[in-house]
N, C-alpha and C positions, 0 to 999 in steps of 0.2 A: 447786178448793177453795183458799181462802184461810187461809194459815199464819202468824197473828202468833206471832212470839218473843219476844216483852217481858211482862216481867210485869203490863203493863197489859191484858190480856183481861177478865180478870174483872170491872174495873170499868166497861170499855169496852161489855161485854156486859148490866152492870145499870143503866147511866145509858141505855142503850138500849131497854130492856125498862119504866124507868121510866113514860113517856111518856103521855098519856090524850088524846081528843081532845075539846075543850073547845064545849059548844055546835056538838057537829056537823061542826068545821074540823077536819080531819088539821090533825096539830101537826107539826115536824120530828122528835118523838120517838114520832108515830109512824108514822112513813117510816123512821126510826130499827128500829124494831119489826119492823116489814117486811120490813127486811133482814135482819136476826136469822134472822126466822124463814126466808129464803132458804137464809140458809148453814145451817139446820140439817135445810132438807130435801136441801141437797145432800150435807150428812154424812151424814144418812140412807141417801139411797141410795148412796152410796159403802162405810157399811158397816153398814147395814142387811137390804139391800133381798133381796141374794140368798136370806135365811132369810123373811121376813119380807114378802116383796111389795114392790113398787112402789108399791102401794095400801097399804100398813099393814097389811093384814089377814090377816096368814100364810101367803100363798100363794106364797113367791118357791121359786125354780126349784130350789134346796136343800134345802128343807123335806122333800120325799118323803125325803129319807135321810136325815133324825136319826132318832131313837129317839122324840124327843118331838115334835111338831107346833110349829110356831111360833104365840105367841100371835097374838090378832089386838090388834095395838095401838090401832085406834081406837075399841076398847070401854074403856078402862083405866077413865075416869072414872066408863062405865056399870055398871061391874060393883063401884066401890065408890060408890054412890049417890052420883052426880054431882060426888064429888069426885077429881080429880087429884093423886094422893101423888105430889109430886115429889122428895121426899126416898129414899121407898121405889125408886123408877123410876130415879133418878140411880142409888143403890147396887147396884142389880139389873145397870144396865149396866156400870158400873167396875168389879165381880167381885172387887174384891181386899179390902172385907170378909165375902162369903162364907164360913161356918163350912163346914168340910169334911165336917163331921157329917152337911151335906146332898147327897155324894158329887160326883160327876165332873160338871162342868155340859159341856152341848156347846156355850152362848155364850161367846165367846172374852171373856176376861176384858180389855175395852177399855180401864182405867182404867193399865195396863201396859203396853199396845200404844202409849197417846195419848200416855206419860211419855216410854215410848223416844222417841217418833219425834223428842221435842222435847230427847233429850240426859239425861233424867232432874231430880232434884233439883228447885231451886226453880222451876226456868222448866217442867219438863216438869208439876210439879203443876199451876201457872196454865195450862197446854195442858191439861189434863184437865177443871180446873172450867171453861176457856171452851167443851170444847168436849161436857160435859154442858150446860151451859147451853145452847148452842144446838139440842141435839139435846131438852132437855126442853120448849125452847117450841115448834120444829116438833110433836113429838107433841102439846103443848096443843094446834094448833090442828088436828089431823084426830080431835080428840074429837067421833063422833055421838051 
């Protein structure tokens, strides 16, 4: 896995995601794209995969012993008519505005974990949104 440090993630992340490809030709951005979405299937199974499959689909080797089953994430869009809430899916994984009201979750609350790793403060927020961004477009793209 690739660990930038600099607060340049996030825009490195959306000049990359910008990209469309014009009459047919892959452009650079979206090779660009591409990669994105590499690193975010690597994050995935890095720290997804054991709850959640290999596949996306709630079957990783952990799941038998939660309490709750892991969703299956390649339905997200299908289950809210073919749209992808990327906002909702971003905060579900960073866990840290979660009201408590909805008790003890068993998904580790990533958006703390991603802060530490990166030292906290300003640079570890910019580790957090690059590296929901990369984990939101991997899941866009195993939407069936």
């Amino acid at each position: 896995m690739i660990y930038i440090r600099t607060g340049l993630v996030v825009p490195l992340v959306i000049v990359a995601l910008a990209g469309t490809a014009v009459g047919g030709v892959k452009t650079s951005m979206d090779a660009a794209s591409e990669v994105v979405t590499e690193l975010g299937r690597e994050s995935y199974l890095q720290y997804c995969a054991a709850c959640h499959g290999a596949d996306a689909r709630g079957s990783g080797p952990v799941g038998p012993s939660l309490k709750t089953a892991p969703a299956d994430l390649t339905g997200i869009a299908q289950r809210r008519e073919g749209k992808f809430p990327e906002s909702e899916i971003a905060n579900l994984i960073d866990g840290r505005s979660m009201p408590a009201v909805h008790g003890t979750r068993e998904m580790p609350v990533w958006g703390r974990r991603f802060s530490a790793a990166l030292g906290g403060g300003e640079v570890g927020e910019e580790g957090v949104r690059g590296q929901l961004l990369i984990l939101l477009e991997y899941l866009r793209s195993v939407q069936r």
